[in-house]
SEDRENRO-584568 format. One line per field, with one value per residue (C-alpha): residue number from 1; residue in three letters; x, y, z. Coordinates in steps of 0.05 Angstrom, whole numbers, padded with zeros to 5 digits, m for minus. Layout:
! residues N
n: c(NUM:...)
res: c(ALA:...)
X: c(X:...)
Y: c(Y:...)
Z: c(Z:...)
! end
This chain:
! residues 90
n: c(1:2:3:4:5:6:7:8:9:10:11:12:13:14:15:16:17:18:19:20:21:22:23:24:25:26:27:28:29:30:31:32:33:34:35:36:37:38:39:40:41:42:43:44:45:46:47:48:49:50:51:52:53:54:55:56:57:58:59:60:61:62:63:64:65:66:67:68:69:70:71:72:73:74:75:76:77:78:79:80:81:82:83:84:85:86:87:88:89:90)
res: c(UNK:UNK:UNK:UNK:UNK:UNK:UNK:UNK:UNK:UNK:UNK:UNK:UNK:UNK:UNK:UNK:UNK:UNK:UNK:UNK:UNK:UNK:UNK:UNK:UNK:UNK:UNK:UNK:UNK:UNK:UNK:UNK:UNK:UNK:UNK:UNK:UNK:UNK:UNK:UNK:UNK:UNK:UNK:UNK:UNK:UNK:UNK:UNK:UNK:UNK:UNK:UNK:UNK:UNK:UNK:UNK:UNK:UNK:UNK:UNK:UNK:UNK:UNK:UNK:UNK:UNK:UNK:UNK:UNK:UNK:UNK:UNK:UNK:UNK:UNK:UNK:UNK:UNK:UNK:UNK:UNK:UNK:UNK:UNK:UNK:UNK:UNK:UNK:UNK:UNK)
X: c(00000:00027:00030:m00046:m00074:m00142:m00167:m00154:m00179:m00259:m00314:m00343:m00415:m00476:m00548:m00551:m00497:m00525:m00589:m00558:m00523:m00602:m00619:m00566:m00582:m00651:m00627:m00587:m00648:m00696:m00642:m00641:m00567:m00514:m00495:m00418:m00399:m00423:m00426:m00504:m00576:m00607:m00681:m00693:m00760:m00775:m00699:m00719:m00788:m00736:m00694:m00760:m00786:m00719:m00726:m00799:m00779:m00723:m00761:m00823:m00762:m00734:m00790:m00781:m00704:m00679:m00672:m00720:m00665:m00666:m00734:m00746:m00690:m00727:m00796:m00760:m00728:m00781:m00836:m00769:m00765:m00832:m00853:m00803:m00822:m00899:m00861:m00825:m00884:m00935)
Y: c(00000:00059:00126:00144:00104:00090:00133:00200:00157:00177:00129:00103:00132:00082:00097:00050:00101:00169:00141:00123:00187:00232:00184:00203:00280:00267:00233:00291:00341:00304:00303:00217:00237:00283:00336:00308:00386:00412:00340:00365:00325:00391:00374:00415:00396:00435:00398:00344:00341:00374:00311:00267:00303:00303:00222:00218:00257:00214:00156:00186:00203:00135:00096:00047:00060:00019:m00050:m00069:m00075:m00003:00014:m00030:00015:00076:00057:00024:00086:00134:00091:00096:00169:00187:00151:00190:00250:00244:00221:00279:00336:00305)
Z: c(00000:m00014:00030:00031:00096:00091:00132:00084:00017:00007:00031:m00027:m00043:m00053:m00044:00026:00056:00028:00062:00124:00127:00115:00168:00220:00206:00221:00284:00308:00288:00324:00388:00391:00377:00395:00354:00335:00329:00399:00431:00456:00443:00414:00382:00320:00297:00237:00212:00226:00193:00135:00135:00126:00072:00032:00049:00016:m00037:m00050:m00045:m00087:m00141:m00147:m00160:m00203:m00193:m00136:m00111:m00063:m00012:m00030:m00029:00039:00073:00062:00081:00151:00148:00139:00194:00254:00241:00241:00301:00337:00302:00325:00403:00403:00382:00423)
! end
């Protein structure tokens, strides 16, 4: 190997990660999370009801475009992050 360690080459982009990465946004906006910048659980509601529409939309988009591996991660995705959505604004 040569001088690059792993840790400075990119992570390799698929859809499963870019998901999983809206997902963990959502998390921190909706304060199940810390914040990794200021290491605080800080709920931001209308962010996270942000971060679940740009999942819907996503999904809504690529209909017809993903494998159902694909398509099952976003509705599981989607149903966790609402539930704690309605928790959190009851």
């Amino acid at each position: 190997m040569d001088d690059i360690s792993k840790q400075d080459q990119p992570i390799q982009m698929t859809f499963p990660f870019f998901l999983s990465s809206l997902g963990m946004q959502a998390l921190v906006a909706l304060g199940q999370i810390e914040n990794p910048i200021t290491k605080k659980k800080e709920p931001d509601m209308a962010q996270a009801r942000y971060m679940i529409d740009i999942i819907q939309m996503l999904k809504d988009k690529t209909k017809g475009n993903v494998t159902p591996e694909e398509d099952r991660m976003m509705e599981d995705l989607l149903y966790q992050l609402r539930m704690v959505y309605v928790e959190k604004t009851k």
